[in-house]
N, C-alpha and C positions, 0 to 999 in steps of 0.2 A: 417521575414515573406517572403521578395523576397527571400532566400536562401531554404530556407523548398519549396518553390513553386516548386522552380528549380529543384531541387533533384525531386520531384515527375515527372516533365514534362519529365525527364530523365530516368526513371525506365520505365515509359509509354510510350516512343520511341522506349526504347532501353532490355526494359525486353522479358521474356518468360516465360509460364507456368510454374508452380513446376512440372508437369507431365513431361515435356518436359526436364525438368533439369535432368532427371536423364538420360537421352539419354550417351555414350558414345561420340557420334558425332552430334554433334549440326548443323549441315550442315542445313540441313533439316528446323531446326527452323529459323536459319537466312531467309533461300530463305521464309517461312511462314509471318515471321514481315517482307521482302519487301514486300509480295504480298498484305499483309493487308495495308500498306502504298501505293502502286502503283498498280493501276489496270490492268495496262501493263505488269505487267512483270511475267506474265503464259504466254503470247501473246508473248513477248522475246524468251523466252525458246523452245517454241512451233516450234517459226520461226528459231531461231539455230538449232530446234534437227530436220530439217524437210533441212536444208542445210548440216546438218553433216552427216543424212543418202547418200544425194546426193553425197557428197564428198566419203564418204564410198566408195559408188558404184564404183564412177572414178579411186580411190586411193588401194581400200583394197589389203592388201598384195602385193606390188610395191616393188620393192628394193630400199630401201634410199641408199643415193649416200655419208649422210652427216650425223653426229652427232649432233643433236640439244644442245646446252649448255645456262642453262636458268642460269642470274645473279640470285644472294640471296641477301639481307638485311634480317639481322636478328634484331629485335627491342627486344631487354631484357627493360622490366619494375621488376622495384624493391621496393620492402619497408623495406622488410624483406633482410637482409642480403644472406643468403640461396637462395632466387630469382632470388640472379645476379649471374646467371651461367654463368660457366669459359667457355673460348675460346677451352679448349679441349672438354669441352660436346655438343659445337657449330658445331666444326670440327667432332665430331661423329656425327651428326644426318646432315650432310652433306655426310659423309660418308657411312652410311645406304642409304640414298635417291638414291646414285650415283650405290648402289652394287643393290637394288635393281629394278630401272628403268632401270639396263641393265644385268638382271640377270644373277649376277653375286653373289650373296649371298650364302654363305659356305651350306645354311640350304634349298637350293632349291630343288625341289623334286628329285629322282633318279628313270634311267630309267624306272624301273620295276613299277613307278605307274603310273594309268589309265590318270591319266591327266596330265603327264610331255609335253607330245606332242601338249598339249594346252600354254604352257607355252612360253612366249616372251619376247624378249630383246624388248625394246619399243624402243633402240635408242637415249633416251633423257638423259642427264646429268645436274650438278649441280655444280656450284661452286658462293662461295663468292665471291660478289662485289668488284671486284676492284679500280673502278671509279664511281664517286658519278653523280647524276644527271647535278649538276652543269661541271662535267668534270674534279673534284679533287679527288685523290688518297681517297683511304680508305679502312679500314680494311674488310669493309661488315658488320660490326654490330655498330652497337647504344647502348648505355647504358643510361638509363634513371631512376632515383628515381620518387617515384610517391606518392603521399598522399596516394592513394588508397589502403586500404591494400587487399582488392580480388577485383575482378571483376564481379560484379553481372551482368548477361543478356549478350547479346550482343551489343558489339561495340563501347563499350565504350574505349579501350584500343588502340583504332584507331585513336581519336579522340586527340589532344591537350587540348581543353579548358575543358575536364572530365576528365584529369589526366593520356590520354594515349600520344603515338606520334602520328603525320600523318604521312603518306607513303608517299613510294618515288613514284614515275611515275608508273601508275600498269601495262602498255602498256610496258614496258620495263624491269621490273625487279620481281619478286615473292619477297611480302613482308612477312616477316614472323614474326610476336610476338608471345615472350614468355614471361607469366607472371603467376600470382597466378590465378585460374578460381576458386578455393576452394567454394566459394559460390552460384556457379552453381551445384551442388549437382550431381558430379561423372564427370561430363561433362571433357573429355581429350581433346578435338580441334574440330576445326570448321572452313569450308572453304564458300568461296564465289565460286556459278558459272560464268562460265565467259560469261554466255547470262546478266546478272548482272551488268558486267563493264561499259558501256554505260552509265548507269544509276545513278547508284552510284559508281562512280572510287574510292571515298575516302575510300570507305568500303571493296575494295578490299584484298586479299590476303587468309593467313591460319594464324590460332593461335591455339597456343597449350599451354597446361597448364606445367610448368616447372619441374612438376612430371613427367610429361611422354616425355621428352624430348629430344631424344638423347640417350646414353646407360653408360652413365657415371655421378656422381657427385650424382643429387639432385633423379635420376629417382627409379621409385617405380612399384618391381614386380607385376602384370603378364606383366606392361605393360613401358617395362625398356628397348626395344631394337630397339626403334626410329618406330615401324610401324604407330606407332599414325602420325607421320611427311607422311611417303608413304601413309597411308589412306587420311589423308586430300590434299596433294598436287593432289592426282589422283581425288580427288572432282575440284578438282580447273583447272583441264583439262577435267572437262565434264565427267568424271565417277558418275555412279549413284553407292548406295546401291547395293549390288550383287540379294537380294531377289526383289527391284522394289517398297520400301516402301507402301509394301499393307497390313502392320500388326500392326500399331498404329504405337503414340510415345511409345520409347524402348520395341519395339516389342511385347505391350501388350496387343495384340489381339489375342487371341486363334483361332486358325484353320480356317485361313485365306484361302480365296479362290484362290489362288494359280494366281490369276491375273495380278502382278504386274508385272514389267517389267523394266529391267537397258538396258536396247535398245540395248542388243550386241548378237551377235548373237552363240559367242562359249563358254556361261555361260549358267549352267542349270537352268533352271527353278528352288527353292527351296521357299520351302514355307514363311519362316520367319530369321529374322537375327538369329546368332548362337553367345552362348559364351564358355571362356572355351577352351578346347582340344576334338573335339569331337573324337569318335572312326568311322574310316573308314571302311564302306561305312555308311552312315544317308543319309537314302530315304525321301525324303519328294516328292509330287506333282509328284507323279508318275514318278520320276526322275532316278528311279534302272537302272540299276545294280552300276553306281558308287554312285550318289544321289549327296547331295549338294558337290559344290565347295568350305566347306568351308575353307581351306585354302588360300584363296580369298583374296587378300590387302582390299577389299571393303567389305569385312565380319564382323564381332564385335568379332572372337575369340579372344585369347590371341595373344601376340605380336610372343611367340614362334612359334605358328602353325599358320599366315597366312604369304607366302611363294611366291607371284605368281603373276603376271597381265597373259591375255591372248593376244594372239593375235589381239582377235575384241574389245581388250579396247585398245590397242594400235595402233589400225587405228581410234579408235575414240580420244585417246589423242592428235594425231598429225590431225587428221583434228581441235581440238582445234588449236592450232598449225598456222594451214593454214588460218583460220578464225578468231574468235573473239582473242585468243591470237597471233596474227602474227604479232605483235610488236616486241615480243618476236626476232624474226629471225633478225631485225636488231638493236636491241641492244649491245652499247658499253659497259657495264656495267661489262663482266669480259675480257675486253683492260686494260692491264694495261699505266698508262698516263706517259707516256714514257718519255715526253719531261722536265716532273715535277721531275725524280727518280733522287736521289744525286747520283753523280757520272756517268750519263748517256753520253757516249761517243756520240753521236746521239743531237746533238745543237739545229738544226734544220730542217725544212721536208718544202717545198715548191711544190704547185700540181698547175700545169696551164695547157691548161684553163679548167675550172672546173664550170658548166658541159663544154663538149664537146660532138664531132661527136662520139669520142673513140680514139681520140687523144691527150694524155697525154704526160704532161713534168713532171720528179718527182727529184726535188735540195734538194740532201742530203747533210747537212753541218755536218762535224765529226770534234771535237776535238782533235783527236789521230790517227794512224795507223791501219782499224779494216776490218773485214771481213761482210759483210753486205747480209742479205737475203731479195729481195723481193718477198710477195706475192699476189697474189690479188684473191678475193673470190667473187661470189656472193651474197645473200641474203638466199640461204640456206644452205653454207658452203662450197660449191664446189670449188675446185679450177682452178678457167680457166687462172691462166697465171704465172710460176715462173722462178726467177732465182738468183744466186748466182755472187756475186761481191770481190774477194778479194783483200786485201792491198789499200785500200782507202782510205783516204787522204783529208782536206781542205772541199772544195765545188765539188761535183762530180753532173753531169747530167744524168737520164734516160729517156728514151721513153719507154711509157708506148701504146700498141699499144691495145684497143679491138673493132676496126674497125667491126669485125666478129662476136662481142657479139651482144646480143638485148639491146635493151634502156631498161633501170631502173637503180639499186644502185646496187655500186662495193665498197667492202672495200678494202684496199691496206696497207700491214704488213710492215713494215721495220725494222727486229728485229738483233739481233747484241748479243749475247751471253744471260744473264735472260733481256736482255732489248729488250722493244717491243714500236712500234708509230705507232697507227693505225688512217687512215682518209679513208672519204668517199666519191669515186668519184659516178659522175652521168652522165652515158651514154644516151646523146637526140640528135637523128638525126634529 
């Protein structure tokens, strides 16, 4: 009896309509089951999307100085043998992520069409976890068997005690699960927004179903060449829908009043999501001569023909970035832990005193004869101080001088051929 119950109170937490299950992107229903749980949290989103305009303002189209590089965990749940996708289908949709958040995808548009000029390197990159939260080596993924043979509703494959994992730190690293969604009826991924993490940290991240995953192994055409991974992770830095979700669930609203709104400002107006390959130009909402965007990451076509972020989603991803995800920026998560690698010539790393004025002592103890780089960055990648040390020896001394910097957090490299030791100093005058 207590297990029948449990199952119920769990379907009733964590379910979603059948309507809503046939969505592509389940985005939308999560933030729907917080709002029904939490009355704050259209009040969250409200209050982010009313600082990211501000940010916009201050920010848009600035020259970054710095490549953002967000850690991955990738969480594989398995039952089904087929489920626990290999480390090459991981590394492709890591691989996608990276070609297309800095458009650099073989398949991106050519000059000659109307919207290449809208089209944007956003700047941000991607790689697997190196260092776990605890500060241990690791591969960036997880492997997990699970009783569960699909995953019905949301959120459950988040969770430990329903047969999913917990996440690691959402402040610091993008979690990603891939598991079976099979009983969500079509549903290929689903992200959290990040007005969201506040609130519910644990439910953080993107999942995607292991069909559509990457471009290799278990993936199933249309939707085989990792955009499912690019549409959800752009939800999870504060992208809307490209149409403004004003035409139901999976867009079953006929001839919608063209009201909605994804809050950017170099996206057309189009009436309703799109599937498929449409043919160019499709005028919706009085949007001619070119019409919809929709080869749009944030679109429902097929994987082949969405191609693209703009420019004003990418001063809204990185005011994500600035704001609610700005964890992100000092995160150690892809440092590799240098001090732990076999065979690291690099013994040990001593910083005094720490914090300081911006007067640093940095005792590098080496094992061997080696040639040694330091460097020191800020918080958003910049480099404000480096230099080269060769034939070094025992215990060697540096002064580390950033008198001339502003107070906050410096991280400082001391890397020596694939070996790297990264610490954190803290400039307080």
């Amino acid at each position: 009896m207590k297990r029948s119950l449990l199952l119920i109170t769990i379907l009733t937490v964590f379910g979603f309509s059948s309507n809503a299950q046939s969505s592509k992107c389940a985005t939308m229903d999560n933030w729907e089951r917080l709002k029904a749980k939490d009355a704050n949290t259209e009040i969250r989103r409200q209050q982010l999307e009313i600082l990211t305009q501000e940010w916009i303002g201050n920010n848009a189209g600035t020259q970054k100085k710095a490549v953002v590089t967000i850690p991955v965990v990738v969480h594989v749940l398995y039952n089904a043998s087929a489920e626990n996708v290999s480390d090459a289908q991981i590394n492709s949709q890591i691989t996608v992520l990276n070609e297309d958040f800095r458009l650099m995808n073989a398949d991106s548009l050519l000059p000659t069409h109307p919207y290449w000029t809208n089209a944007a390197d956003c700047e941000i990159q991607f790689c697997l976890a190196t260092q776990d939260p605890t500060g241990n080596a690791t591969s960036g993924i997880t492997r997990t068997y699970t009783d569960s043979i699909s995953f019905v509703g949301i959120g459950n494959e988040k969770l430990s005690q329903y047969g999913g994992v917990d996440n690691w730190d959402p402040t610091k690293y993008l979690n990603l699960w891939v598991c079976n969604m099979d009983a969500s009826g079509g549903t290929l991924g689903y992200a959290a927004f990040p007005s969201d993490l506040s609130s519910e940290p644990e439910m953080d991240g993107v999942v995607i179903d292991y069909k559509y995953f990457g471009t290799l192994g278990t993936t199933v055409s249309p939707n085989d060449l990792g955009r499912t991974g690019t549409h959800e992770v752009g939800h999870w830095l504060n992208l809307n829908h490209i149409w403004g979700d004003d035409c139901g669930p999976n867009c079953s609203v006929a001839g919608s009043s063209c009201s909605g709104s994804d809050n950017v400002g170099d996206t057309p107006n189009q009436e309703c999501c799109n599937f498929g390959c449409p043919s160019f130009p499709l005028v919706t909402c009085s949007n001619g001569p070119n019409g919809d965007m929709y080869m749009n990451y944030m679109d429902y076509v097929d994987d082949a023909c969405m191609v693209m972020f703009t420019s004003g989603q990418k001063d809204r991803m990185n005011a994500a970035l600035s704001l609610e995800r700005s964890g992100i920026l000092t995160s150690v998560g892809c440092t590799a832990v240098g001090l732990d690698d076999l065979g690291n010539p690099i013994s040990d790393i001593r910083i005094y005193p720490n914090p300081s004025n911006g007067n640093f002592y940095i005792e590098v103890k080496v094992n061997k004869v080696i040639d040694i780089r330091i460097q020191v960055t800020n918080i958003l990648g910049e480099i404000v101080l480096e230099g080269h040390n060769k034939n070094i020896s025992s215990t060697n001394k540096f002064q580390i001088d950033l008198i001339d910097e502003a107070n906050g957090i410096y991280f400082v490299t001391v890397e020596t051929g694939d070996y790297k030791v990264n610490r954190k100093l803290i400039v307080n005058e």
